[in-house]
N, C-alpha and C positions, 0 to 999 in steps of 0.2 A: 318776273321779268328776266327775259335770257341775258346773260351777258354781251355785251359788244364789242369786249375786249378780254382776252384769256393769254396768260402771259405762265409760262411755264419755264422757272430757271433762264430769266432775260439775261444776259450779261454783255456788256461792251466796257474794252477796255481801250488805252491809247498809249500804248507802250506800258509804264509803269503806272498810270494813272488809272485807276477803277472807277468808269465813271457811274456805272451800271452792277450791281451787285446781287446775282441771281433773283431776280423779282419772279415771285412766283403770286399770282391774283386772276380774279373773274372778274371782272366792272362793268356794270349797267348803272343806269338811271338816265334821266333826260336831260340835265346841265350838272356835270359835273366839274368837281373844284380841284382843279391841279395844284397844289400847295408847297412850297419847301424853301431853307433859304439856297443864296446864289448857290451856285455850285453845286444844287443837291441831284440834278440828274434829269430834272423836269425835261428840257427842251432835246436833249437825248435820246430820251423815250419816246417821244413824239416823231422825230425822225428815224428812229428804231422799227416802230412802227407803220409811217406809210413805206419801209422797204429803201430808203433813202441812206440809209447808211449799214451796213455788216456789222451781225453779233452773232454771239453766240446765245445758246438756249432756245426756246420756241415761243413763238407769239403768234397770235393771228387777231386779227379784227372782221370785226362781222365774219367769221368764222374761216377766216381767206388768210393765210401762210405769208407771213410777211417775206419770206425766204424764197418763194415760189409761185408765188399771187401778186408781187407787189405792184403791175401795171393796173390788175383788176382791183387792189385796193384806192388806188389813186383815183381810178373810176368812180368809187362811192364816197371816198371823202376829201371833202373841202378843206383846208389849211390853210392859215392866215399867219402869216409869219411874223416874229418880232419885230426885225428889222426893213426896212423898207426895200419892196423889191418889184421894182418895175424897170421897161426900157424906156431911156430917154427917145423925148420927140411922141411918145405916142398919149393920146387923149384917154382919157378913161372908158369910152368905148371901145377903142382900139386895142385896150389893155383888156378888157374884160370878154371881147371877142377871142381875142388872141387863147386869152385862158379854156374858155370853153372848145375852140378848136385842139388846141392840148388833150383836151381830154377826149377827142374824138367825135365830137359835132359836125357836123358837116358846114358851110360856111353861112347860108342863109338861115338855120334854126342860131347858130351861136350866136349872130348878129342879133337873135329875137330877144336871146337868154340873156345878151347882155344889157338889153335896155332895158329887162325887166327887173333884171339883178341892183343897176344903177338907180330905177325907182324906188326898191323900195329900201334901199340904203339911203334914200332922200339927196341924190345926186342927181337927178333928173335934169335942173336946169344948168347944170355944169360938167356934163358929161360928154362936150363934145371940147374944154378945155385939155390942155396941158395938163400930165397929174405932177409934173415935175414944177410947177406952180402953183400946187393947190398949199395950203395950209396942213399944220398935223392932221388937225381934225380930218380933214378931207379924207390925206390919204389914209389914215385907218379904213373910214367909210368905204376907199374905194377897195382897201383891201381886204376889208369883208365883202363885196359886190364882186371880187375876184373867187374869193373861195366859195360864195353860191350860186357862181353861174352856170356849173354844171348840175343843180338840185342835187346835193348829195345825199348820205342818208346821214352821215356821221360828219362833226366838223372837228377839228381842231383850231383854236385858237389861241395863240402862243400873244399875251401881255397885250392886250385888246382896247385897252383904256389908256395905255401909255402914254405918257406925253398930255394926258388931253386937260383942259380945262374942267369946273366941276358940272359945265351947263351942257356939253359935249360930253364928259362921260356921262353923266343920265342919262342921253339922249344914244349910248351906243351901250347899253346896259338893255336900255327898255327895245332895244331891238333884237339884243342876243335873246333876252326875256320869252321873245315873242316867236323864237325862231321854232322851238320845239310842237305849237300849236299852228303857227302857218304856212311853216315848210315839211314838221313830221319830220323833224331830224334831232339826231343827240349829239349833245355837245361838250366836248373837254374845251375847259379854258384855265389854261395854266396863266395864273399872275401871283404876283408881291400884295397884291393888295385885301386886307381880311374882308374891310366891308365890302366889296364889289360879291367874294361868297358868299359872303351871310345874305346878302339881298336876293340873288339870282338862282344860286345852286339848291339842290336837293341831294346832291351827293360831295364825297369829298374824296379826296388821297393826300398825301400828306407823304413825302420823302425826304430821307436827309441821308446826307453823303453816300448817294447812290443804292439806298435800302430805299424800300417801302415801310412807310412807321405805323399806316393805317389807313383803310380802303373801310367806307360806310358812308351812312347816312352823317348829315350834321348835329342831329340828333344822340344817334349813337357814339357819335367820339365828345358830345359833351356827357353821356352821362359813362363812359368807359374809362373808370377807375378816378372819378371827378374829387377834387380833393374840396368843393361844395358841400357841408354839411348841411343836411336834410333840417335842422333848426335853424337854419340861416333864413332871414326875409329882407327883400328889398322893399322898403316905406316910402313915400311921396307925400310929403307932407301939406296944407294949405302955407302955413306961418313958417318964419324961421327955426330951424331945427335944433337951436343951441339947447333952448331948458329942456328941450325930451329927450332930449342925448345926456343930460344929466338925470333925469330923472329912470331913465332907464338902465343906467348904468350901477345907480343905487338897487334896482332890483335886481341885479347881479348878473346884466346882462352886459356882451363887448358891443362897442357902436361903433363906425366909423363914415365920417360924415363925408357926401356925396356932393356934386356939383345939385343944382335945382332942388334946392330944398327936400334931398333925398338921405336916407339913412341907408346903411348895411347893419341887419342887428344880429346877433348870435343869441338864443338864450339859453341858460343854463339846463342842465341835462335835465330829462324829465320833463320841462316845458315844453309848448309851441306858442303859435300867434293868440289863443287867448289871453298870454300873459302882456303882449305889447297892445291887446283891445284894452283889459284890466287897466292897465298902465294909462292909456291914452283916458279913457273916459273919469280914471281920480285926477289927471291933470288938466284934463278942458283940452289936451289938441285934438285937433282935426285933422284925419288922416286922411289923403285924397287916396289910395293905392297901398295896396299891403299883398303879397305872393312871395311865397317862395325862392330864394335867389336860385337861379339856374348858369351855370358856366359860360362865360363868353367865348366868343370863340377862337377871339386873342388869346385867354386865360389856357383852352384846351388846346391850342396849338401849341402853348409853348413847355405844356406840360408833358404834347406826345414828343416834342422836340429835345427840349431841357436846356438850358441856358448858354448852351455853348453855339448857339444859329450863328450864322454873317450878320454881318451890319447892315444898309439898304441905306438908300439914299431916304432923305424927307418925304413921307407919301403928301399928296394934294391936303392943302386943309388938315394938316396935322392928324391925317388917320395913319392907323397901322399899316404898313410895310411887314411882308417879311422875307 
């Protein structure tokens, strides 16, 4: 897969502040996971990128010179901003017109681009309201029906689920989900939130204080230097977990006990899961689920990271933030 982003010696500074720290990367895949805490340099890069703001070093996207291309990069990608950015007084047609003329539509195709943009962000019956009245939800929607009414090939979207309820972000999840096979475009979407990656992405980045910490698969940064021992297994057990957690423990193995009737068991060197089958069948439990434990990706984030991250506000439903 080519890259779609090539970043050689990126830097941006703001007086004495480094927000950007020579990033030198190649990045493809079809949704990838902008990662880092506040401050690491995320939303920088992205406006680095479509040519919106001066740095030093070289970048280009889709193979176009942010330094010297940046109208023609604007042309091909879509950006959905963090913060809300429309003008007052106009409807979400008028807003998503507007945008598509921005990027050099002529007036009768933009006006087509935008009511098709507005359907299938599922704003079709509200698309001729006020967006300065719509609800959060909305306006994310409309600010995604803003960044694909020019069909780009590439999107950017900065913190996409913000703000939303948990039945609204499914529903603006399974549309980013869906954007790589309907529209044929790739997508970065930088946020705080780990489950929104683990569900959507195939790719990842991961920066902290203006470095890049790691560029891969989700895959490859769990198993890149995973401090997950290979005798480690996660159990699912039918019954309560208390006597097999003793009784396992006597066979000289560490247990430590999981929400749903689950185990983490380590066993002693030289073993594997035969010795927790052995174990289960001279005990009588029934084991629903028995694998390999594999790194989460809260666990490998904070191991690329290391304990010194920002704080973050409470993510929705008590998931991780970071």
């Amino acid at each position: 897969m080519s890259a779609i982003i090539q970043l050689q010696n990126l830097s941006k500074s703001y007086g004495s502040i480094h927000a950007l720290k020579g990033l030198t990367a190649e990045i493809s895949g079809n949704v990838i996971g902008l990662l880092g805490p506040n401050g690491a340099g995320k939303s920088t890069m992205l406006k680095c990128l479509l040519g919106l703001t001066p740095h030093d070093g070289d970048a280009k996207v889709l193979g176009l010179s942010t330094k010297s291309e940046s109208f023609r990069i604007r042309d091909r990608v879509g950006y959905m901003p963090e913060m809300d950015s429309y003008l007052s007084g106009l409807t979400a047609v008028e807003l998503c017109c507007f945008a598509a003329e921005l990027s050099g539509l002529p007036r009768d195709e933009a006006m087509q681009r935008a009511h098709a943009a507005l359907y299938y962000a599922g704003l079709e019956d509200k698309r001729y309201l006020k967006v300065e009245g719509y609800s959060t939800g909305l306006k994310q929607r409309v600010k995604l029906a803003q960044a694909l009414v020019h069909d780009p090939e590439l999107l950017f979207l900065d913190e996409p689920t913000n703000g939303l309820d948990p039945r609204s972000r499914d529903e603006m999840l399974d549309l980013i989900m869906d954007l790589p096979k309907k529209r044929g475009c790739s997508i970065i979407i930088s946020t705080h939130l780990l489950p929104d990656v683990d569900r959507i992405c195939d790719q990842v980045i991961i920066m902290q204080q203006g470095m890049l910490k790691f560029t891969g698969t989700i895959e490859e940064l769990r198993s890149s230097g995973s401090g997950v021992n290979e005798c480690t297994y996660e159990i699912e057990m039918r019954d309560p977990t208390d006597e097999f957690a003793k009784v396992l423990q006597k066979a000289g193995c560490e247990v430590e006990d999981r929400p749903g009737q689950r185990l983490i068991v380590t066993v002693p060197s030289g073993e594997d899961a035969s010795l927790v089958m052995r174990q289960a069948n001279t005990a009588g439990a029934q084991l629903r689920h028995l694998e390999v434990r594999k790194e989460t990706l809260e666990e490998a984030f904070l191991r690329v990271v290391g304990t010194g991250l920002a704080q973050a506000p409470a993510a929705p439903s008590g998931e991780r933030q970071v």
